[in-house]
Every structure is written in structure tokens, then in C-alpha cells.
C-alpha positions as CSV (number, residue, x, y, z in Angstrom):
1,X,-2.1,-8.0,4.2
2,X,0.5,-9.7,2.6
3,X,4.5,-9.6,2.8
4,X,6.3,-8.1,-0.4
5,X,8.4,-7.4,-2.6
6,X,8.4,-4.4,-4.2
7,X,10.5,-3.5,-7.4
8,X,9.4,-0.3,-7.9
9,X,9.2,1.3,-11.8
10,X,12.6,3.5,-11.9
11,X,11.4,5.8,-14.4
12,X,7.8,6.6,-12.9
13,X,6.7,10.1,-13.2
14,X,8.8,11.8,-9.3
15,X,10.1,8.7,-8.3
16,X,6.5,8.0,-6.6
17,X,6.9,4.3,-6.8
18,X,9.9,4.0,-4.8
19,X,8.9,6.3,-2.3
20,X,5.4,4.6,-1.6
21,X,7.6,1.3,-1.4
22,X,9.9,3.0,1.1
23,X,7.2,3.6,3.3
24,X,6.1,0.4,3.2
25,X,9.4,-1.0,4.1
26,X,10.0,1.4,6.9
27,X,6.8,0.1,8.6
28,X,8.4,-3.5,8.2
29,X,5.9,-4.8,5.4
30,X,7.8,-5.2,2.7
31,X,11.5,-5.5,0.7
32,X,12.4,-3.1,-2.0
33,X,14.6,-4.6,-4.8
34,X,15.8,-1.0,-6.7
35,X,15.8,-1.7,-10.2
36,X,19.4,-0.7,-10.9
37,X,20.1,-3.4,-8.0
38,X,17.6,-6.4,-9.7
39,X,19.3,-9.7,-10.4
40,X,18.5,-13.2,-10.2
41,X,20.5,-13.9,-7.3
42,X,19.3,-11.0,-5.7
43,X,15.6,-11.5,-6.1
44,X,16.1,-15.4,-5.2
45,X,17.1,-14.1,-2.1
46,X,14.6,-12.0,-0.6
47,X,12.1,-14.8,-1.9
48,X,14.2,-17.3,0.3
49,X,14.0,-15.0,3.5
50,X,10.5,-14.8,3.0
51,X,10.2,-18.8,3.1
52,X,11.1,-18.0,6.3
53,X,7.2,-17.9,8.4
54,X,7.5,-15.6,11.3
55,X,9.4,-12.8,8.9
56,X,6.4,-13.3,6.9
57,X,4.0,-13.5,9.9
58,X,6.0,-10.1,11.0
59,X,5.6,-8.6,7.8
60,X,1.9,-9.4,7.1
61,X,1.1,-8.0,10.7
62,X,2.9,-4.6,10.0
63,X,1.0,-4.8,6.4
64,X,-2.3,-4.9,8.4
65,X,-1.5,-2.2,10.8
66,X,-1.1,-0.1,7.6
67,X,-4.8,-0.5,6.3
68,X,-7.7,1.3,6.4
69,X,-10.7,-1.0,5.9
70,X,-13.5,1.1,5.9
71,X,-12.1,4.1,4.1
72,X,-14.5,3.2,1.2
73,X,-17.4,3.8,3.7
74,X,-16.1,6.5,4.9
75,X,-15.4,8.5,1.7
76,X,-19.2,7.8,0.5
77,X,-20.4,9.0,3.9
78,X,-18.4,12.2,3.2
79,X,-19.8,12.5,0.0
80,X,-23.7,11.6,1.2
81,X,-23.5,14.5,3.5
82,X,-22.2,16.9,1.3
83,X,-24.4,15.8,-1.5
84,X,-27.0,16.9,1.0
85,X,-26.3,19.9,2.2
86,X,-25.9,21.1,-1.7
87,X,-29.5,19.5,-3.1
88,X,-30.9,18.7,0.1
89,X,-32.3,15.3,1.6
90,X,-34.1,14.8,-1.8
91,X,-31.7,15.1,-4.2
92,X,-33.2,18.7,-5.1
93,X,-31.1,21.6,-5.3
94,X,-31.6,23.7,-1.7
């Protein structure tokens, strides 16, 4: 639930970095910085603007919306129920 910035890995296997980073900055959570585009000045930048608290107020917020906090839960409740209807209450296959 923080604001970013995201430089994504140029060379990672279908471009998966950048496009994860793209979604994140079309919900307004975070800056790309394109390898082929990553300088000094350029970086120094977008870390300025950031110094900035309501953009990173804005940005935190939109990073929030984006969660999902009890998908953990959820996945082992998926997996409890279908652990059961395979070996049954007692661990013992059915």
C-alpha cells in the first residue's frame, strides 16, 4: 500500500514485468521508469514528485484498492474443502 516506482526488468521472459507495472500505473499506484528511458535525472524526478504528500496519499489509496487481504484465507479454504470431499472429514480417502 505504498506509492512506486517501478523499473521493470526489460529482458523478463514476455515482457511480464512491464505489463504488471502497467496495470499498476493505470490504476494510479504507481510510475513506470522503462529501462531504455532510466537516467539519473529521470529517476530524480519521479522521486521528487513523490515528495509531493497528496500524490503519494493518491497513490497509496489506489494501491490499497488493488489488494486482496484475505486471499491467503481464501485459497486454504478452497483447498480445505476440496481436500475433503477427496479423503473425507478425516483425512481418509472416501
Amino acid at each position: 500500500k505504498k506509492a512506486a516506482i517501478l523499473i521493470p526488468f526489460a529482458a523478463a521472459a514476455d515482457n511480464h514485468q512491464e505489463l504488471n507495472a502497467r496495470s499498476l500505473v493505470e490504476a494510479g499506484a504507481a510510475v513506470m521508469i522503462l529501462e531504455k528511458e532510466l537516467t539519473g535525472e529521470r529517476l530524480a524526478k519521479e522521486v521528487f514528485a513523490l515528495m509531493n504528500p497528496e500524490r503519494r496519499r493518491q497513490m497509496e489509496k489506489a494501491a490499497g484498492s488493488l489488494g486482496h487481504p484475505e486471499a491467503a484465507k481464501e485459497i486454504a479454504d478452497v483447498l480445505g474443502e476440496m481436500s475433503a470431499q477427496r479423503w473425507g472429514p478425516e483425512g481418509r480417502k472416501s
